[in-house]
N, C-alpha and C positions, 0 to 999 in steps of 0.2 A: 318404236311401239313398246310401252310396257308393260308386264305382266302382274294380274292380281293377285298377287304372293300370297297372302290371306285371304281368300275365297275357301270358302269348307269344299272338300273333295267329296267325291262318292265312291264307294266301295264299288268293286265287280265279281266276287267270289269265285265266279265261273270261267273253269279258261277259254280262251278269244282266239283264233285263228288271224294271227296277222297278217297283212299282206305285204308280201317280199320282192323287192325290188333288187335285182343283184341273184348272187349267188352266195346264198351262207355258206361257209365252207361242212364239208362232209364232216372233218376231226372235230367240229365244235358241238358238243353234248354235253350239257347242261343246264342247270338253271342259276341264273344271278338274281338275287333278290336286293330291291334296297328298298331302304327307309328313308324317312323323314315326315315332318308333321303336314296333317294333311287334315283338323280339324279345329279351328282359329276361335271361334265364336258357339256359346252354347245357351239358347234362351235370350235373354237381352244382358248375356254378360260374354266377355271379348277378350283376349288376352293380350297380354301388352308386348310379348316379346315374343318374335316369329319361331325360334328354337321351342317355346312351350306348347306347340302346337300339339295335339292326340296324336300317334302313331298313325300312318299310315303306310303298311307296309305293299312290294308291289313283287312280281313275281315271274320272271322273263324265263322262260325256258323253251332251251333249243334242242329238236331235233330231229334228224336224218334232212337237216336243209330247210326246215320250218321254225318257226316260231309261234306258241301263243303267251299272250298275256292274260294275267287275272290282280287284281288286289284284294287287299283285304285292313279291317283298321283293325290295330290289337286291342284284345278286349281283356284290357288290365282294370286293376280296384281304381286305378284311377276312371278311365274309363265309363265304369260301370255307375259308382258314385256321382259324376258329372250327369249323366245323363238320365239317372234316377231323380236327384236336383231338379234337374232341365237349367242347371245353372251349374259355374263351372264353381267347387265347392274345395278341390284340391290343389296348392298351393305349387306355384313351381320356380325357378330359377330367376324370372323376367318377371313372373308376374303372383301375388300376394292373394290369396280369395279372404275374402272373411263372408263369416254367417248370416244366410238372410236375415234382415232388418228385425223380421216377424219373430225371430228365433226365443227361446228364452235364455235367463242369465246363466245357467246350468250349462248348453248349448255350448252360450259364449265362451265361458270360463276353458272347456272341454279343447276348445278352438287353440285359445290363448295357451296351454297348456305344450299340445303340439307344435306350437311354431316355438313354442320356446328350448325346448328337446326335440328338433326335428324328427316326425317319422315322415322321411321323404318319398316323392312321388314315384310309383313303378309303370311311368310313362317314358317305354321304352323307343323313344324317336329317334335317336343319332346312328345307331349300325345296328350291326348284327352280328354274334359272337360264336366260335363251334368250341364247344369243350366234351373232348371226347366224339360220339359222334350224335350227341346233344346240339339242336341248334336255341338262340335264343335272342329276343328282343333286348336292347339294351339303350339305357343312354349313359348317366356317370354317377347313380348312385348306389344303395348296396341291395335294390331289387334289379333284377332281371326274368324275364319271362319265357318259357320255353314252348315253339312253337314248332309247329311243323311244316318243313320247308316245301312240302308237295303242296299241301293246300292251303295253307298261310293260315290256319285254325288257332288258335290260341289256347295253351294249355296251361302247367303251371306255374304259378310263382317261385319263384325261387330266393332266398335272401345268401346273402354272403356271408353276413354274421354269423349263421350255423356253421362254418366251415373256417372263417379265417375274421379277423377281429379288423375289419376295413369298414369304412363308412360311408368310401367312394370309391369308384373302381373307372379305369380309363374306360374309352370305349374304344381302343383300337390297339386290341392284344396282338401278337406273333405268332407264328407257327410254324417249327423249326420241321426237317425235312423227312422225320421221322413220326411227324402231325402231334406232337406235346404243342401246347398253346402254352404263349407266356403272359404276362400280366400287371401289371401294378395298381395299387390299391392305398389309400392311403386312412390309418389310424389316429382319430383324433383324442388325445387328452386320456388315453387307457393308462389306468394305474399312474398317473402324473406324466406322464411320455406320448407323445405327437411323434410319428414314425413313417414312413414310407416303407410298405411289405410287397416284393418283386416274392412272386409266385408263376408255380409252372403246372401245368393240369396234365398227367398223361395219355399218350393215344387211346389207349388201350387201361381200362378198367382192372384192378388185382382181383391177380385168382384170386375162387374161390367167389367174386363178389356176383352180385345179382345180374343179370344181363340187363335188364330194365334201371339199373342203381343209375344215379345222376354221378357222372366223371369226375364232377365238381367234389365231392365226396372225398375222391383221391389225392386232392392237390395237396403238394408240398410247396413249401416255406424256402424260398430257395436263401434270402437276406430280408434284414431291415436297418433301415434305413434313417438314425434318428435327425426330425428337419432342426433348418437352424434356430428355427422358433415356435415357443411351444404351445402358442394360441396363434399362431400367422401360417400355420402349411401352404407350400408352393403350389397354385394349381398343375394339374398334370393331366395334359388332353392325348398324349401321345407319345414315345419314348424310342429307342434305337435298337436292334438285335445284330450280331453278328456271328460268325461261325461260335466265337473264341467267349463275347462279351456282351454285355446289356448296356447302354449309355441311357443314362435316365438326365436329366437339364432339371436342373433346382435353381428355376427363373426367380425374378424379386416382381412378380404376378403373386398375389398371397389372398388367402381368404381370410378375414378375419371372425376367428370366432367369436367373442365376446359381442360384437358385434350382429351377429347372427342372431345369436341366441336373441336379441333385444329386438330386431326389427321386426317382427310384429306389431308390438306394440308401440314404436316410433313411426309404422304405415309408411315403411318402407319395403323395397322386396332383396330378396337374397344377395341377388345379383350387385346390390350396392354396396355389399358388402367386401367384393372383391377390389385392391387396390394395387396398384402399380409404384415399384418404388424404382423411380430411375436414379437415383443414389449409390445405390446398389447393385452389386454385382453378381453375375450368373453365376451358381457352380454347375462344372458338369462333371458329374460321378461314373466310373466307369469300373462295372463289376466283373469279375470271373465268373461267366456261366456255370463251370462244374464245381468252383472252392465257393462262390455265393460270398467271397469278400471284396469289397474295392480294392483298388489297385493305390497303394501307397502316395502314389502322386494326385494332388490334387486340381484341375483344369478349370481356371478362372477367365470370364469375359465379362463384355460389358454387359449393362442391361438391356433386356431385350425381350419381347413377347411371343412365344413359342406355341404354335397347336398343334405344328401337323409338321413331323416328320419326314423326310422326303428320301432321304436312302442312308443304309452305314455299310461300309465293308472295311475289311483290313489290308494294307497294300505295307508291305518290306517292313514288320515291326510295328504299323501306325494305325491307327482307325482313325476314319474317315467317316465325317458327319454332316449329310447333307439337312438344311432346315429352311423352312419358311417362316420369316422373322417382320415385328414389328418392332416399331420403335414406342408404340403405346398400346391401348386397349381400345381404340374408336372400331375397331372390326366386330367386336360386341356389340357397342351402340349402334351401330348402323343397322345393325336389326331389330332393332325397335320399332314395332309397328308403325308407331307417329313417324318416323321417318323413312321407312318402305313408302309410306303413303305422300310421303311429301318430296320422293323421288321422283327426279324429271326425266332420270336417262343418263344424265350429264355427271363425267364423276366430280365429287364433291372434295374442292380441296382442303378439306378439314380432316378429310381419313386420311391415316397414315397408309403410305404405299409400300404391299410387302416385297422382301425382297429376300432372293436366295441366296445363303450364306453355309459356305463350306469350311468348316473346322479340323485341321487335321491334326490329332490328337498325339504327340509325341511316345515313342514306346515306351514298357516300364523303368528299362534299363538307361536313363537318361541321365541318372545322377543326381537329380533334382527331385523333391518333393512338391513344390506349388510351380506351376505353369502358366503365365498370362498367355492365354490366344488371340489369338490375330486373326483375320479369317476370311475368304474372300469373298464379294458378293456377284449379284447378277449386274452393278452397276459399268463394270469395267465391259460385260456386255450390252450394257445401254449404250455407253459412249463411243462401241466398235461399231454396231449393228443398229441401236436407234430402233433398239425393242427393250420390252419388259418382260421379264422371264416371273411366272408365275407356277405352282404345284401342277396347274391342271388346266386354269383357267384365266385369260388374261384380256384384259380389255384394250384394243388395236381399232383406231380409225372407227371407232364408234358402233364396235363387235366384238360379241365375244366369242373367243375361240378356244377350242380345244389344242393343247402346244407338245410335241414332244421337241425337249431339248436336249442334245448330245453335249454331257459335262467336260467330255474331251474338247472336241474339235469349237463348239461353244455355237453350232450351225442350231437353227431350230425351224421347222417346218411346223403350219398349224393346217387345221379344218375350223371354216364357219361357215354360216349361212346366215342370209336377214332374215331378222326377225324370229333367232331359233335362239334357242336357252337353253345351253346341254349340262346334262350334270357333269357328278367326278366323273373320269374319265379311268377303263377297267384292264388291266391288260389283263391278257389270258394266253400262253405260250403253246404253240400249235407241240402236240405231243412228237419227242425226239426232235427237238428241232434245233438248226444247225448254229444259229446264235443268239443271242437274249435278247433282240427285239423281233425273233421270228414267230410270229403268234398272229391276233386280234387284239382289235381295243373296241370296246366296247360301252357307248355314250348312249344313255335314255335324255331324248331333246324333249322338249317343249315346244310344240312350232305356232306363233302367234300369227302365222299368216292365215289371216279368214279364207277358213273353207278347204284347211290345210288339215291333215292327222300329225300329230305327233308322232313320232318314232323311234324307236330302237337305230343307233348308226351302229355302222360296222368298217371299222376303220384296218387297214393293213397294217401291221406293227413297222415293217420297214417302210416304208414309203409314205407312209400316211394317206392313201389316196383310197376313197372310198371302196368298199368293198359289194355291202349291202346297206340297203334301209330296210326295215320291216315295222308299215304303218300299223301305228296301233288303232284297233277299233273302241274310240272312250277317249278321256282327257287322260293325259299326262298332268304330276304339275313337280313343282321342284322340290326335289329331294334329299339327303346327308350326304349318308353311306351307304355300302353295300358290301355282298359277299357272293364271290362265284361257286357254286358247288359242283363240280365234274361228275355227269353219272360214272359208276361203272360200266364197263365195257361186258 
């Protein structure tokens, strides 16, 4: 049974008392919020790529054993202008608007102007970011929306450019144990120079400053980063942190500007403008958190398509770098509306299958300046076990399921159900607890079974074995990211 990925959603403002099957545990208090686009079509115009869909953000909070849910859509300039329209009028990654027909040449010219100097869209659908104890709507350009996490209200805009000279920003920062958020941002064509700027927001606002002041305000400059080409920057969807260091992957994934700036007027969208060079080889940069310089040795691999980070630590001198890797870019196309719509279920052997790849990064003290890696993947687990190890989600005998897989032992246990669609998957570590997978995980499903609620799962971090469900009252539908926020005690 498949699901209508683009269906426009409904908002629920108000929170829902779910119904709980199981026992939520008593330690879990808070609320998880996630994102992703939840408004596809506006008027008799549709978007073409499933990522440009309008924000809809959703809003799970637990406690004393309960659960309710509410959502809400963010009501950004993107937003606000679509729907004044009643036509989708703001251009996005997937998908290109131009000016009603009816429009004048003045109108037009205005249009053409914008797509040629992009001011891009602050339709914040892929996560959600905390700087300071600011929270805010984000996707990967230099707006972000700040919103309030109780009631999913939307407040103001924010741009990056008052604060730091980026054009695009990841959307899935770090937050080291002392709650500083890290970040990267990337600088196109400032002063003749294309740059990558790794920045750090701290917990805590400088005296003296406003209580109410945005954190973002504070942020320093931790390094930059000059890319190896100065109209082609690497894209950068997600990047590495460790006690010691930042691992950022300067993939041969590139945007090209010249490019950009033109497609408007060749009635193309952004999105084509990204290209892959398998030719080409990765660098992987690896900075001193506290000196903010790279480390003299430089870590070269093959070509490879990079979004979603999956773990880094240091172990005897080495960091270690867990990733989820392609070998192309068909993981983009595959959500293209036209082809969501022309999905039977069945996977398509045209997409490249991802695959987990562990990089272990030799110490400084090596002797050596340039380092080819080598690196291992999940296949030597397909060949033992006769599974596919994926980030979160993996498709097995015609289901998808949620996987935890132990990198040691290489054992992997999942959860599914028929007919259910679960997002990322959340851990949340039960407070003092005795080992790193003592906690919850925590899956918002889809359940396409008629006459079914969707639900909230609540998985046991050791075991994997159901804990609770908590049906939601309202449709669920499929989502990005998210972020857990623990109340205080």
């Amino acid at each position: 049974m498949s699901a209508d990925l683009c269906k426009n959603a409904q908002e629920r403002p108000e929170p829902v008392k779910a119904e709980v099957k199981g026992n939520i545990p008593s330690w879990l208090q808070g609320t998880l919020l996630r994102n992703g686009p939840g408004i596809f079509s506006v008027g008799d115009t549709s978007y073409e790529h499933w990522f440009d869909g309008m924000s809809l953000m959703n809003g799970f909070t637990f406690k004393n054993g309960e659960m309710t849910h509410q959502s809400r859509f963010l009501r950004s300039d993107t937003y606000k202008a679509n729907m004044e329209a009643k036509r989708i009028v703001v251009s996005e990654m997937g998908t290109m608007a131009y000016p009603d027909p009816s429009k004048n040449f003045i109108s037009k010219a205005i249009t053409l102007l914008n797509h040629t100097i992009p001011d891009f869209t602050d339709n914040g659908a892929s996560n959600f970011i905390r700087y300071g104890s600011d929270y805010f709507a984000t996707s990967e350009t230099n707006y972000i929306r700040k919103i309030d996490p109780e009631t999913l209200e939307s407040q103001e805009k924010v741009d990056y450019t008052k604060y730091l000279p980026v054009s695009m920003v990841t959307s899935h920062p770090h937050y080291d144990k002392d709650g500083n958020t890290y970040n990267i941002g990337t600088t196109i064509a400032e002063k003749g120079k294309t740059k990558y700027v790794l920045f750090r927001v701290p917990a805590v606002s400088q005296k003296g400053k406003s209580k109410d002041a945005l954190a973002l305000k504070s942020v320093e400059t931790i390094c930059s980063l000059p890319c190896r080409s100065l109209l082609t920057p690497s894209y950068c969807h997600s990047f590495g942190l460790t006690d010691n260091y930042i691992i950022f992957i300067e993939q041969p994934f590139k945007l090209d500007i010249l490019k950009m700036a033109t497609a408007y007027m060749r009635g193309v969208n952004w999105a084509s403008c990204l290209k892959f060079c398998p030719e080409e080889n990765t660098l992987i940069h690896l900075i001193d958190r506290k000196t903010g310089k790279s480390t003299e040795i430089k870590y070269y691999t093959g070509a490879m398509v990079v979004y979603h980070h999956v773990n880094a630590f240091e172990d005897n001198g080495h960091v270690i770098v867990d990733v989820i890797a392609y070998n192309d870019t068909s993981l983009y196309e595959m959500f293209y509306v036209r082809n969501l719509k022309n999905n039977t279920g069945v996977k398509d052997a045209g997409y490249s299958t991802p695959s987990y790849r562990r990089f272990v990064l030799p110490g400084v003290a090596v002797g050596q300046n340039m380092v080819n890696l080598k690196y291992t993947t999940a296949s030597a687990v397909k060949e033992k076990e006769g599974k596919l190890v994926c980030q979160a989600e993996v498709l097995c005998e015609g289901k998808i399921n949620v996987v935890k897989f132990d990198t040691e032992t290489k054992n992997m246990v999942y959860w599914n159900e028929e007919n259910c669609l679960p997002s990322e998957a959340v851990f949340i570590p039960r407070p003092n607890g005795e080992s790193e997978d003592d906690g919850v995980v925590l899956v918002a499903v889809v359940n396409l079974n008629p006459g079914q609620s969707s639900f909230m799962l609540i998985l046991d971090g050791k075991t994997f074995k159901e804990v609770a469900r908590a049906n939601v009252n309202g449709e669920l539908h499929k989502d990005v990211h998210g972020l857990f926020i623990p109340h205080e005690s």
